[in-house]
N, C-alpha and C positions, 0 to 999 in steps of 0.2 A: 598472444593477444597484444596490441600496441595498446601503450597505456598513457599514452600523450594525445586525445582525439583531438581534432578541430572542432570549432564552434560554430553550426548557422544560428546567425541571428535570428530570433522570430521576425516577422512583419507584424509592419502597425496597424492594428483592426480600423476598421472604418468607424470605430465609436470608441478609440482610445483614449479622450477624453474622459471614461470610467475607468476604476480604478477595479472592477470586479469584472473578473473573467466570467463566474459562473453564476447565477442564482436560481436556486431550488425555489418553491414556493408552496406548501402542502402535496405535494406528487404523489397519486395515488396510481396504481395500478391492479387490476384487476384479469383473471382469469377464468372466465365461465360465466355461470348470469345465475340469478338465484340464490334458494340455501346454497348452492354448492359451489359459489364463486370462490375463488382463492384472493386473497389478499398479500399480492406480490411486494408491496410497497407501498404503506400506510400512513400517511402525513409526513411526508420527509421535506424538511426546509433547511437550506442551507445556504451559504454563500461562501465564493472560493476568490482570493485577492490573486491580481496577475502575479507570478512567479510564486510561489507557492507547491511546494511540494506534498499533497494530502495522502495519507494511506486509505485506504475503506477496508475497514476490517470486519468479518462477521463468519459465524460456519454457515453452515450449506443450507440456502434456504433465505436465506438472513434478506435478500433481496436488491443485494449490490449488484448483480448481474443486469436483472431490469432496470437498475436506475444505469446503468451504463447505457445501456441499448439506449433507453429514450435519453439521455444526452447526446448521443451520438446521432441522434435521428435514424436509428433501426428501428423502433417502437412507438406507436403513441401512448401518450399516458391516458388514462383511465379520469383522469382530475388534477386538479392544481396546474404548474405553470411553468417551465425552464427557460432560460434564457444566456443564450452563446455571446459575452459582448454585445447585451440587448438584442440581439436576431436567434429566430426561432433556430434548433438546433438542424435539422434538416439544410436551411438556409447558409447556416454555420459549415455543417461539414460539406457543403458541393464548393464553399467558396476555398476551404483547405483553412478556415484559418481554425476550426478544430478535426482532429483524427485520432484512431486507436488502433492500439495491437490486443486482439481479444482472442481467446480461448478457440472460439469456432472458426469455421471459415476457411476453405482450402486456396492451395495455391495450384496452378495449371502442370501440374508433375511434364508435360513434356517443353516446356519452357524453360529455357536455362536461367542461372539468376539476375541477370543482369538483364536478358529479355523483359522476365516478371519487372523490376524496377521501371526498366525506361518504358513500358504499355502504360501501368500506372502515373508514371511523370508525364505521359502525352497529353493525358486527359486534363492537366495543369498547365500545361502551356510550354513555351521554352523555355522557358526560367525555371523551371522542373527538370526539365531536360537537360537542361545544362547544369545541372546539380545532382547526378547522378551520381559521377566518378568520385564526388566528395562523399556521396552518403553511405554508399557501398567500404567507401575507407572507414567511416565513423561508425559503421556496425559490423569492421571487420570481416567483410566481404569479397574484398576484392580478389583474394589468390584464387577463389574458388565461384568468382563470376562465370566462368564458363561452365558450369557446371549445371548438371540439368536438376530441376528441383525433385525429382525423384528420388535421385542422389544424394541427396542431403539429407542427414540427419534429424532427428526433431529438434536440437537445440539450432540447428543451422537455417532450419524450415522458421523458429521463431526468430530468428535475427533476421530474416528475408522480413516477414512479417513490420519488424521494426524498420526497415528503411522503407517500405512503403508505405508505413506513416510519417516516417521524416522528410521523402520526396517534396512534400508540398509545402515545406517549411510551416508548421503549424503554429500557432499561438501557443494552443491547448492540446496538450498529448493525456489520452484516456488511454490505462492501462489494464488489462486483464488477465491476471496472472502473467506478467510479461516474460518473465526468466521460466516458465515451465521448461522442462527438456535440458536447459544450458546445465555445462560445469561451471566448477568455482570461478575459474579462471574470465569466462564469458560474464556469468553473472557481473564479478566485478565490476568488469568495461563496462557492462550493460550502465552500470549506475554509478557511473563516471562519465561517461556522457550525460544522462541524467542530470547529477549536481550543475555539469558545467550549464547544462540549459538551462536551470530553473535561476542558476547565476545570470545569465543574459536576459530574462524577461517571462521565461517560456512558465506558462505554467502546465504543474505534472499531475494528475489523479490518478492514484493505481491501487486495486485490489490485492491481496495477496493472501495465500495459506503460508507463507513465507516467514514467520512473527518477524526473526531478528530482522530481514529485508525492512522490515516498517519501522524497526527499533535504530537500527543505523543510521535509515536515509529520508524516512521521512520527518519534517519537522512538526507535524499538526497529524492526530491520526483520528478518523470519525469510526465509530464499531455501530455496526448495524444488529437487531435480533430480532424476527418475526416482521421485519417489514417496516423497521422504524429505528430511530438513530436512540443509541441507550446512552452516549457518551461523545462527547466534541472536544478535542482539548487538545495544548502541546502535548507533542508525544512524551515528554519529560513531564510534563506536570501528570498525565495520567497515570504514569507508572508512581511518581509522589506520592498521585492521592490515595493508593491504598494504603498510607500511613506506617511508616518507617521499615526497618532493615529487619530482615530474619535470621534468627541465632540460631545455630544446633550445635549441643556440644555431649560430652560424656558423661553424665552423672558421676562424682566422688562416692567413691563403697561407703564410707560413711556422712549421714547428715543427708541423704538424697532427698528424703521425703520431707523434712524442713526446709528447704531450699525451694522445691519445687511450689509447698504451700505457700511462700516468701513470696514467689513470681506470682504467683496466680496474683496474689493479692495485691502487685504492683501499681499503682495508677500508670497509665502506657503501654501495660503489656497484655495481649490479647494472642488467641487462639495457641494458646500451651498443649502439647501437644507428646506423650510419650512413648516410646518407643523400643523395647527392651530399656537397654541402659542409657539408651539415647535419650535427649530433651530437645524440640523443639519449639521455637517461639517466635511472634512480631512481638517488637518495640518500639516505641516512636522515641528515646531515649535507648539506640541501641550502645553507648556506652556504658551508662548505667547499668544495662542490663549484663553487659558483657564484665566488667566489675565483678559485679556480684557475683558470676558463675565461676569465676578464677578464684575468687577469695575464697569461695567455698568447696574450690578444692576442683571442679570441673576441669576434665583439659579436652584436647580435639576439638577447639572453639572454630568454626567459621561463622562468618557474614557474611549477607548477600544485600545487596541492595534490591528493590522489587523490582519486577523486568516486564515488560508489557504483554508480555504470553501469562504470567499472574492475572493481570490487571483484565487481561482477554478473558481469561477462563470465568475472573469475579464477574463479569459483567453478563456473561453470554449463556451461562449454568443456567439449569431451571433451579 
């Protein structure tokens, strides 16, 4: 994989004068009519600043998928309001200045890849067209341009995917599980071009069952559960806020059971948790706490700092 990509610049929306790529406004959607209608998406409001890297995180259900679609202008919503650079999203994506790589959606298997590409850049004009050879380079395409999409792999099938989101130089790139299928090695480039765009202007929104992918590279992650947002924050501050480091260590043969009473009863330390001879713990004072269990004799100390697949599971649990 080349790990040095070039850059396209986004284009300047016809309302770049804001400073907000996206905004949500109560989005509802809906499935069925009656008792029996589903609620896909239930008051989601948000707003996304150009270049801006978001994750959407939620499990299955959680209703990320639909809120993609009706940003993308696949879907109508049900209620409330989106808004692409103030234009409706329909409007948005035929003009290219937003586009996604999503989960569904086939490609013409007897089309080779570079075919698939340059049909999709016709429909863009020549300024598409004549940014093929670059896009094909910047998702690591090109040795295998001739090649027919049959042939290709599903990680190669989703990097086809990703250049003909990029063909049209987007503002706004909507992701859907983007890296499904790739190795490590793909993945990486995948989101190294990523960083470099959301560096130039571009802004990124992507889903993922992926945690660390969101934990690494997104800077702001929103978790979705039953259709509604539980949590909005830097991805650093969310993992924060479940409130300090996790101990575990080895219980001392003697003293175990004053030690452990000791912790319970610490201001700061929560969910003690035993385990044969094991002890673990949160402290919001994880020095303190790691102190004490040495002193009294504890070894095989680790810490961890909280990790947003924690912070995932706290939010999204019944």
């Amino acid at each position: 994989m080349s790990t040095s990509p070039a850059t396209l610049t986004p284009k300047t929306p016809a309302v770049a004068a804001s400073d907000t790529a996206i905004a949500i406004e109560n989005l509802q959607k809906r499935f069925g009519v009656g008792e029996r209608a589903v609620k896909a998406v239930d008051g989601v409001s948000l707003s996304i600043r150009r270049g801006e890297i978001v994750a959407l995180l939620g499990p299955n259900g959680a209703g990320k998928t639909s809120t993609l679609d009706i940003l993308l202008g696949l879907a109508e919503p049900s209620g409330g309001s989106v808004t692409v650079f103030g234009e409706k999203p329909g409007k948005a994506a035929k003009s290219g200045v937003i586009a996604g790589v999503l989960q569904t959606g086939g490609l013409l298997s007897d089309l080779s890849v570079r075919e698939t590409v340059e049909v999709i850049a016709s429909l863009h004009g020549s300024a598409a067209l004549s940014r093929v050879p670059e896009v094909l380079a910047r998702t690591d395409l090109t040795e295998i341009a001739r090649r027919r999409v049959a042939k290709c792999s599903g990680g190669e099938q989703q990097r086809v995917k990703f250049a003909l989101a990029l063909v049209a130089d987007p503002d706004i790139l909507v992701l859907d599980e983007p890296t499904a299928g790739m190795d490590v090695n793909a993945r990486r480039h995948f989101w190294d071009v990523m960083r470099a765009d959301a560096d130039a202007g571009r802004t990124i929104l992507f889903a993922t069952h992926y945690l660390e992918e969101a934990e690494q590279f997104a800077r702001r992650t929103i978790v979705m559960r039953r259709g509604a947002i539980v949590a909005d924050a830097p991805t650093a501050q969310l993992r924060a806020n479940l409130g300090g480091r996790t101990l575990a260590a080895t219980l001392p043969a003697e003293g175990a059971d004053a030690l452990v009473r000791a912790l319970q009863a610490a201001e700061g330390v929560v969910d003690v948790r035993i385990d044969g001879d094991r002890i673990t713990l949160r402290a919001a004072d994880s020095d303190a706490a790691a102190s004490a269990l040495l002193t009294a004799g504890a070894h095989g100390l680790e810490i961890t700092a909280p990790t947003l697949e924690t912070a995932f599971t706290a939010l999204t649990e019944d």
